[in-house]
C-alpha positions as CSV (number, residue, x, y, z in Angstrom):
1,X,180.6,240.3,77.9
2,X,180.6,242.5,80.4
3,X,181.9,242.7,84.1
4,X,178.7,241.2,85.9
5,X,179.6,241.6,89.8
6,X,178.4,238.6,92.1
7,X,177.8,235.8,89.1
8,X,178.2,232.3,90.5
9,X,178.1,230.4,86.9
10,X,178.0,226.3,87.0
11,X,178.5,224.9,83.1
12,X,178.1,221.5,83.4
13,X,179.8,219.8,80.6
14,X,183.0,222.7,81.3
15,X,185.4,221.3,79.9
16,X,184.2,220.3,76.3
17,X,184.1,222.3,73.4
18,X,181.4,224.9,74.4
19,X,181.9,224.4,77.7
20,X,185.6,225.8,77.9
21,X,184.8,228.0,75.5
22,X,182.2,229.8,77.7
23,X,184.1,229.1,80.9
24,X,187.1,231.2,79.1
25,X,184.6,234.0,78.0
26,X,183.7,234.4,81.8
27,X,186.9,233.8,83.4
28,X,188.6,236.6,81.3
29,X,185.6,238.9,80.8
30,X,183.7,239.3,83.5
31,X,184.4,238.8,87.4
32,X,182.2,235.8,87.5
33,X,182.8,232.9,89.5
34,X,183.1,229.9,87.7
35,X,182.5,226.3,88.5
36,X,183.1,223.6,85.4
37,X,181.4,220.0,86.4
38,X,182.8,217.8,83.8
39,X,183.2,213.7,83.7
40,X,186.2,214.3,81.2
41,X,185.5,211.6,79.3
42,X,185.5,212.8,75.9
43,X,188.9,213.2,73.8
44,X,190.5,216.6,74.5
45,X,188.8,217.5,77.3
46,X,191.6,217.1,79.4
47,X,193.9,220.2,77.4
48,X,190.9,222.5,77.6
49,X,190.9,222.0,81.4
50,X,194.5,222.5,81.6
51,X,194.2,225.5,79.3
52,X,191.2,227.0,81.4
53,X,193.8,226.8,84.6
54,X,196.1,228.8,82.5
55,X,193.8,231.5,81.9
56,X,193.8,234.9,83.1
57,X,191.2,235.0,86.0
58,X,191.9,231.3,87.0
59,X,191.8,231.9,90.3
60,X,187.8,232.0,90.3
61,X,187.7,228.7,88.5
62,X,186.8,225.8,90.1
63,X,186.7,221.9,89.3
64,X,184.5,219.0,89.8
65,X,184.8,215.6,88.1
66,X,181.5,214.3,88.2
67,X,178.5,212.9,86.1
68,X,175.0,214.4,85.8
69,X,173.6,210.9,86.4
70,X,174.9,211.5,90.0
71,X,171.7,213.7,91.5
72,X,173.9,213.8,94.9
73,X,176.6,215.5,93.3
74,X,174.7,217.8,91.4
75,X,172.2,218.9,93.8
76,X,176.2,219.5,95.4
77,X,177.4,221.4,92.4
78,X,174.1,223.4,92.1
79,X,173.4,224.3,95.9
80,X,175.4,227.9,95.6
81,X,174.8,229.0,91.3
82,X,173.0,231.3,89.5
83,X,173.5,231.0,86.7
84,X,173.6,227.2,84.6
85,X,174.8,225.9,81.6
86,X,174.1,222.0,80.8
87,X,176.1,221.1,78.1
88,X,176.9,217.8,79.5
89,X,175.4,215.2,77.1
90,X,175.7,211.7,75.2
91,X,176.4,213.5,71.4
92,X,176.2,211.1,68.9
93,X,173.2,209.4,67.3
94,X,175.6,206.0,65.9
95,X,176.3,205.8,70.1
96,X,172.4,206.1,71.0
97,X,171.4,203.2,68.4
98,X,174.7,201.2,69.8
99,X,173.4,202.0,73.3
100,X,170.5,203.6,73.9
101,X,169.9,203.1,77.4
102,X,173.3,204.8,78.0
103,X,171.7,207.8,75.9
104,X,168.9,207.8,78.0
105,X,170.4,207.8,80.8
106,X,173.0,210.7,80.1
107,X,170.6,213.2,78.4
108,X,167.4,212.6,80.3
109,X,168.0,211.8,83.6
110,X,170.7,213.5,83.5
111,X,169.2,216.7,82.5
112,X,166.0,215.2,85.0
113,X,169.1,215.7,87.7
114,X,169.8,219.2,87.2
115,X,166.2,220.5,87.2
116,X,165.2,218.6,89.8
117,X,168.6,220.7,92.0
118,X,167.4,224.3,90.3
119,X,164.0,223.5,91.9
120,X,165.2,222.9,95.2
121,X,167.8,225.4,95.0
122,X,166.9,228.8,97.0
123,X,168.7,231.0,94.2
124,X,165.8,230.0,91.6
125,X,168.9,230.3,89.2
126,X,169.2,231.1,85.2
127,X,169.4,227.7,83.1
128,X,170.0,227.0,79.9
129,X,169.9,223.9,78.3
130,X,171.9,222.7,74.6
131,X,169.3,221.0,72.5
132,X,169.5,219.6,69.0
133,X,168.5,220.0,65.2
134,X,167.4,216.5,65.4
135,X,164.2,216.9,67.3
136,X,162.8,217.5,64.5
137,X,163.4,214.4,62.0
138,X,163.5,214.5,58.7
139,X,161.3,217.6,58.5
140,X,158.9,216.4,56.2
141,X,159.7,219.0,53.1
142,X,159.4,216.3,50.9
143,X,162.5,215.8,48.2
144,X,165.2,218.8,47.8
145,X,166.2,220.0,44.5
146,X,169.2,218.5,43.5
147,X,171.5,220.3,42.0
148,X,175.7,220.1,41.2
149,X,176.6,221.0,44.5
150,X,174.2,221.2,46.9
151,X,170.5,220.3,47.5
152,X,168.3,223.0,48.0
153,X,164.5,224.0,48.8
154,X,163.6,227.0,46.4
155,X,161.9,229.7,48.5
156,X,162.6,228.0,51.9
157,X,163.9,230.6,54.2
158,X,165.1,227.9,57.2
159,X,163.6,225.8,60.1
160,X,161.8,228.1,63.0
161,X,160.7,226.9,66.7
162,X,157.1,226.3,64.5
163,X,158.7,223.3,62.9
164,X,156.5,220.4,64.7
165,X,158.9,217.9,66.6
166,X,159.7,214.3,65.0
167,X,162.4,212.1,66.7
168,X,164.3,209.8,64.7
169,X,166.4,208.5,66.8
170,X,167.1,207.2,70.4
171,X,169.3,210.5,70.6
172,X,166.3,212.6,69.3
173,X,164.2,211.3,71.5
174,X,166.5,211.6,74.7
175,X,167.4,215.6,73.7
176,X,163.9,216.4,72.8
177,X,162.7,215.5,75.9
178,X,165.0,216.6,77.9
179,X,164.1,220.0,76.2
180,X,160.6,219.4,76.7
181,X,161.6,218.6,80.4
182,X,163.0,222.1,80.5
183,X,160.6,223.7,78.9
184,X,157.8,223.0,81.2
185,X,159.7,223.3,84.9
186,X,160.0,226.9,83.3
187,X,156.2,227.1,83.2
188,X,155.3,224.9,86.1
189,X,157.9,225.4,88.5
190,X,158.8,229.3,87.6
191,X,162.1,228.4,86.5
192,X,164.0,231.3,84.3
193,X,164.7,228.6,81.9
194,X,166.0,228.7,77.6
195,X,166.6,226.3,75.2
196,X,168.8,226.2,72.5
197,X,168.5,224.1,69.6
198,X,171.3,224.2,68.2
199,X,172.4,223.5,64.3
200,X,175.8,222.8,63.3
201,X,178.7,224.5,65.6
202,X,182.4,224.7,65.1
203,X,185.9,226.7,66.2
204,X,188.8,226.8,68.7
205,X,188.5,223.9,71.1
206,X,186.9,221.8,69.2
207,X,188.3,218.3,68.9
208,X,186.4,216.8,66.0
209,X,185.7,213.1,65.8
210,X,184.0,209.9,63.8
211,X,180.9,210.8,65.6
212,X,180.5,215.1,66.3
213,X,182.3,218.1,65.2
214,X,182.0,217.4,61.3
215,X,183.8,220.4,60.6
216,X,187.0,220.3,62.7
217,X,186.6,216.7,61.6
218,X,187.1,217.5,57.5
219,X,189.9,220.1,58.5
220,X,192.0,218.2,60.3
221,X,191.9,215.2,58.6
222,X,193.3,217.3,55.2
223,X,195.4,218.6,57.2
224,X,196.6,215.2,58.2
225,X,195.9,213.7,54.9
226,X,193.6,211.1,55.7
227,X,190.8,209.7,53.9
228,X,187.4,210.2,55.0
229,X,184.5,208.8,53.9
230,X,181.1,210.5,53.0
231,X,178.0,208.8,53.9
232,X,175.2,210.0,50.8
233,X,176.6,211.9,47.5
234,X,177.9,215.0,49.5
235,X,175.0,217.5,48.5
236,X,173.8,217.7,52.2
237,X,173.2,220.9,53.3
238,X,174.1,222.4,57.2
239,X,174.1,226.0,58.3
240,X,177.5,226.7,60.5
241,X,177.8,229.0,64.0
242,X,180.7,230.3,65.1
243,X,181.0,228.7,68.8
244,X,181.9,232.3,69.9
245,X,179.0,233.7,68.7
246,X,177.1,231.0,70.3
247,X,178.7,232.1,73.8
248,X,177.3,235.7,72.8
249,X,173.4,234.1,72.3
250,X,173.9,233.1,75.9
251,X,174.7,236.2,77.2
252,X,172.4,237.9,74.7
253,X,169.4,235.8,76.0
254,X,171.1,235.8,80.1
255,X,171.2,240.0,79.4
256,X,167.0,239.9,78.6
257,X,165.3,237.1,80.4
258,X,162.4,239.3,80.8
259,X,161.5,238.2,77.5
260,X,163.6,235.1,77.2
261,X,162.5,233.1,79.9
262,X,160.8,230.0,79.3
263,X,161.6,230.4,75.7
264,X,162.8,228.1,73.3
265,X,165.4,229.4,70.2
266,X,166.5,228.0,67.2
267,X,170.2,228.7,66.7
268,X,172.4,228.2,63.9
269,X,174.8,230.6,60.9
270,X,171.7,230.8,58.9
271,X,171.1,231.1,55.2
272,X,174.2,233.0,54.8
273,X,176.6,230.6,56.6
274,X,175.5,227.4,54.6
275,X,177.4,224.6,52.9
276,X,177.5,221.4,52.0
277,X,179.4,218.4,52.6
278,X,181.5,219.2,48.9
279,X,181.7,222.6,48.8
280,X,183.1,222.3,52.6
281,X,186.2,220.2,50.9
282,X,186.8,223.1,48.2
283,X,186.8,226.0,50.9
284,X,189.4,223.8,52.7
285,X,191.5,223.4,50.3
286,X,191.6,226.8,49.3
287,X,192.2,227.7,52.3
288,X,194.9,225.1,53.4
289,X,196.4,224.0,50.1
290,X,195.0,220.7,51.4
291,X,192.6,218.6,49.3
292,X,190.6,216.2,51.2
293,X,190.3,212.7,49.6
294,X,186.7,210.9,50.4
295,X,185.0,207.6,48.9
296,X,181.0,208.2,48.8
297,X,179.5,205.1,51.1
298,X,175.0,205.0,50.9
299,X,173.6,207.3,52.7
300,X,171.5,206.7,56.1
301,X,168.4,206.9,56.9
302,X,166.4,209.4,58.6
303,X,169.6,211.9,57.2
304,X,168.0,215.7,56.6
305,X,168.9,216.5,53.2
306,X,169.0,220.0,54.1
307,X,168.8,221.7,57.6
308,X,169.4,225.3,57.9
309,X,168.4,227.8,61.0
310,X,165.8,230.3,61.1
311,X,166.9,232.4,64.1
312,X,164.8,235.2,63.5
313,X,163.2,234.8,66.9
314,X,166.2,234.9,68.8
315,X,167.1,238.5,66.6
316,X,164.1,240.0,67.3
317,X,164.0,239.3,70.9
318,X,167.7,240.2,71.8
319,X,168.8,241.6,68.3
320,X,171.6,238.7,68.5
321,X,172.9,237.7,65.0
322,X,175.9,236.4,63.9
323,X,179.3,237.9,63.0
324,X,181.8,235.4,62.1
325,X,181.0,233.6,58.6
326,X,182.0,230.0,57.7
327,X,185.7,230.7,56.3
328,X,186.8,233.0,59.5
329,X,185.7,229.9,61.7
330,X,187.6,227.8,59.3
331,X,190.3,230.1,59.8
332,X,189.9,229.9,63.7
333,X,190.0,226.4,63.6
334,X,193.1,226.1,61.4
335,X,195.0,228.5,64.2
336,X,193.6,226.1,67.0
337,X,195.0,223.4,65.2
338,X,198.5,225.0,64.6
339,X,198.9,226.1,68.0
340,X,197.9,222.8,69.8
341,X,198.2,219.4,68.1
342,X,201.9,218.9,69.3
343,X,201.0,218.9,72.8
344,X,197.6,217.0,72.8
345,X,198.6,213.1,73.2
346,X,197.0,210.7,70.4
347,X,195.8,214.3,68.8
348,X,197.3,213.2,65.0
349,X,197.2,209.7,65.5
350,X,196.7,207.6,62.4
351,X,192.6,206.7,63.2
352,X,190.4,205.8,61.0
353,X,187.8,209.2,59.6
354,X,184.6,209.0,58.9
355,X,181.9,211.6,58.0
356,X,179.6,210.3,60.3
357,X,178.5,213.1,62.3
358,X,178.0,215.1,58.7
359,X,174.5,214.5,59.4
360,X,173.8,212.3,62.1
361,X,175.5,213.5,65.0
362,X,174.2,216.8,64.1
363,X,175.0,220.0,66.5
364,X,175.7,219.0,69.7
365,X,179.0,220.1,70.1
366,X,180.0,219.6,73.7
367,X,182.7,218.1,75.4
């Protein structure tokens, strides 16, 4: 990023694990003013805010604890931005079955809130909204091919923006319209507005749990030798992004809105940043020296067999790609882990791991 003179960026959500990560990116690359709105309520949130005060540039940060569900305080938060990021969400699909009024709540009025404060707002700021892989369902491909390690579709080349929506889930249905809800106050309210839907995303910050952040998730817990289980035989297939070149998609679509606006992107690490649940354990432990020890449990419904990106859109619009490949995040997220564990509290604690999110909480990766 560049030194952008003037920017008044808002990133609701701030302080999770996109959040800080962008908030960082602006703070010590570019003379933006920063605000992080955040209800810290998710594990780990707390150290990235505390590591955001300790960066270079803090002295343009600034800090709300709030919730989106509050329109007050963020028609507040909003009033003086330009630019916004709303990565503040409910994440996990298990948590939208559980409670799916909560979901509801959090993703679509939520995300009803913050329009609502860009409309009013006399800056007509930039917005962009986190979306998920799980708009679209199971994807209708019909059965993969199944072979030792993975699943696979021969000749399938990814999922574009062409793919026709299918929720699944309370928290498919609460993202997707959401997006939808962003989408149009782009077209009816002249809103520079972009959407991300987002496929699997991992690195530093991320603080991977039972239900998001499957990759942090299977690192740490070899690295803590616990036992995880796998929910299906292990063959499912996700594409992996780098969550720093995520934060260069949002500049990279901030940097052309002339063509971006209004648009919606698929974004993910693509054909060539794929793996599945098994071959993720190998490249661990050849990487760690750490083998990962997992019972197979049935598999859930609705799970897609295989999801990988098509971001070919987003490339040809902005000529964004991606640069780090699925070991050197692996390699990130090892160093994150090294440098912090002793000083997060209840960081190695003996819980209990699941796989869960390997598939159903999918890619929302904030907070």
């Amino acid at each position: 990023m560049t030194k952008d003179k003037g920017r008044s960026v808002l990133i609701f959500g701030g302080a999770g694990f996109i959040g800080s990560n962008l908030a960082y990116q602006l703070l010590t690359g570019t003379d933006a003013k920063v605000h992080v709105f955040d209800n810290l309520s998710r594990p780990g949130v707390r150290h990235n805010l505390d590591w955001l005060r300790r960066t270079p540039g803090s002295e343009r940060l600034k800090f709300t604890v709030g919730d989106t569900r509050d329109a007050s305080m963020v028609m507040r938060a909003v009033a003086d931005a330009q630019e916004i990021y709303h990565f503040a969400a409910q994440v996990a699909v298990t948590t939208s079955l559980s409670d799916p009024r909560l979901d509801f709540e959090v993703n679509l009025c939520g995300t009803f809130n913050v329009l609502e404060a860009a409309r009013k707002s006399r800056n007509r700021p930039f917005l962009l909204f986190t979306s998920t892989n799980k708009v679209y369902g199971d994807l209708g491909l019909g059965a993969p091919v199944r072979t030792d390690r993975r699943y696979i579709y021969p000749g399938h080349r990814g999922v574009s923006e062409s793919q026709p929506l299918d929720f699944h889930s309370p928290y498919g249905c609460s993202k997707g319209a959401a997006d939808q809800y962003v989408h149009d106050y782009s077209r009816i309210y002249d809103l520079p507005t972009v959407v991300f839907r987002m496929s699997c995303i991992a690195g530093p910050r991320q603080f991977g749990t039972e239900d998001q952040g499957w990759v942090a998730h299977f690192l740490y817990s070899a690295l803590q030798q616990k036992p995880i289980s796998i929910y299906g035989d292990g063959r499912q297939v996700r594409d992996v992004l780098c969550v720093k070149d995520l934060v260069r998609a949002f500049d990279a679509v901030r940097r052309n809105l002339s063509v971006t606006e209004g648009q919606i992107y698929n974004i993910g690490g693509g054909m060539a940043n794929t793996t599945s649940l098994v071959e993720l354990i190998e490249t661990i432990d050849e990487l760690t020296g750490c083998r990962l020890e997992y019972v197979l449990n049935e598999g859930r419904p609705g799970d897609q067999l295989v999801y990988v990106t098509d971001y070919s859109k987003l490339q040809r619009q902005t000529g964004w790609m991606p640069k780090i490949n699925l070991r050197q995040t692996l390699e990130l997220l090892h160093a994150f882990w090294e440098e912090n564990r002793a000083s997060i509290p209840g960081y190695a604690a003996p819980t209990a791991v699941t796989a869960l999110a390997a598939m159903s909480g999918g890619s929302e990766r904030v907070a």
